[in-house]
Every structure is written in C-alpha cells, then in structure tokens.
C-alpha positions as CSV (number, residue, x, y, z in Angstrom):
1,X,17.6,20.1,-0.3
2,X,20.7,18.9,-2.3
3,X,20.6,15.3,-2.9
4,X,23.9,13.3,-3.4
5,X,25.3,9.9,-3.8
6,X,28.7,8.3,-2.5
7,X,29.4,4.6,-3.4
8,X,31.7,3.0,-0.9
9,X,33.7,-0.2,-1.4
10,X,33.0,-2.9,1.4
11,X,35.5,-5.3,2.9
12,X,33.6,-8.1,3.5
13,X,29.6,-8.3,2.5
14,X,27.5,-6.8,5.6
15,X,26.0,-9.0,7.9
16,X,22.5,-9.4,9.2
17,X,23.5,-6.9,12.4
18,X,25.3,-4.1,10.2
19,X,22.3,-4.0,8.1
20,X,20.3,-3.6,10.9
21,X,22.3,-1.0,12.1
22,X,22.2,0.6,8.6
23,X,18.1,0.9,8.7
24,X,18.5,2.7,12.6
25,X,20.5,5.1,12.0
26,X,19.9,6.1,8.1
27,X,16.6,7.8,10.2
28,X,19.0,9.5,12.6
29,X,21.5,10.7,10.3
30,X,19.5,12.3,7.6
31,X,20.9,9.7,5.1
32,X,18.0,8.4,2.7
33,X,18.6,5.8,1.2
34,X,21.3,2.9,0.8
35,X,21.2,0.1,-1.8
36,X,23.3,-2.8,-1.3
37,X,25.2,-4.8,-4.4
38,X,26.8,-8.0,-2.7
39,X,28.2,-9.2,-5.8
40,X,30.6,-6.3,-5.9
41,X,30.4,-5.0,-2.2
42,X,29.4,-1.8,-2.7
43,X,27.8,0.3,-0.9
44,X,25.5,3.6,-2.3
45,X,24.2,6.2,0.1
46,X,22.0,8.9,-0.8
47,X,22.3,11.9,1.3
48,X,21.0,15.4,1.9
49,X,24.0,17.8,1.6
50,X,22.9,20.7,2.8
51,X,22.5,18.6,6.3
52,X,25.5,16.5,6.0
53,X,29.3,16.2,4.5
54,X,30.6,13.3,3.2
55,X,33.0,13.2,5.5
56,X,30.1,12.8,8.2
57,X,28.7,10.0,5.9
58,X,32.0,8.1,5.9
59,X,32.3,8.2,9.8
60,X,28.5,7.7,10.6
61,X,29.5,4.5,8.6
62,X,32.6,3.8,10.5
63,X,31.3,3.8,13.4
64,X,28.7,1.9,12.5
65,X,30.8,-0.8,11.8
66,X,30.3,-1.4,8.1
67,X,33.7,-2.4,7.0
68,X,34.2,-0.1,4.5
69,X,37.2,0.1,1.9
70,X,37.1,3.7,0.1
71,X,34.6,5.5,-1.9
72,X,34.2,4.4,-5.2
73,X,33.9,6.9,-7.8
C-alpha cells in the first residue's frame, strides 16, 4: 500500500450535504482520510495509490459535488 496526499482548493466552504457525501463514499472509493481547513478551503485527501490515481481522486470529488478549485501543492 502507497499512501498519498493531494490538497485541493475549494470554491466555496462544503456544506452539511457534501460532507455527507464525503464520509459515503471515502468507504467506496478506497480514499482514507480527508481533513477539512474552512479558514482556507482546502481540502486534503489521503489515498491508497496503488488502488487509485489522482486523477480518479479529482473526479470522485467532482462528481461528488465538492466545488473544487485545483490542487494545491
């Protein structure tokens, strides 16, 4: 298992429903762990990359509906 991280910029902060969302299908996906910072609206996921691209991260997310910007570096 290869662990990784991608921060994502938000748009707006998440609401009640996207973080919902967020906790059903992190399970699904084969995405850890997410961590929330509202005061910059960013968004971390940690992901297994032997399972999953980023790319797949990003448009898991995107489809989601959690308005995100780009990825952070």
């Amino acid at each position: 298992m290869t662990l990784l991280e991608a921060k994502f910029e938000l748009q707006s902060p998440l609401t009640h429903t996207q973080l919902r969302s967020l906790g059903e299908f992190a399970n699904t996906y084969g995405l850890r762990r997410f961590s929330i910072d509202d005061s910059k609206l960013q968004l971390s996921f940690e992901y297994d990359a032997s399972r999953l691209r980023e790319t797949q991260v990003t448009r898991v997310l995107g489809n989601a509906g959690i308005p995100i910007l780009r990825r952070v570096n």
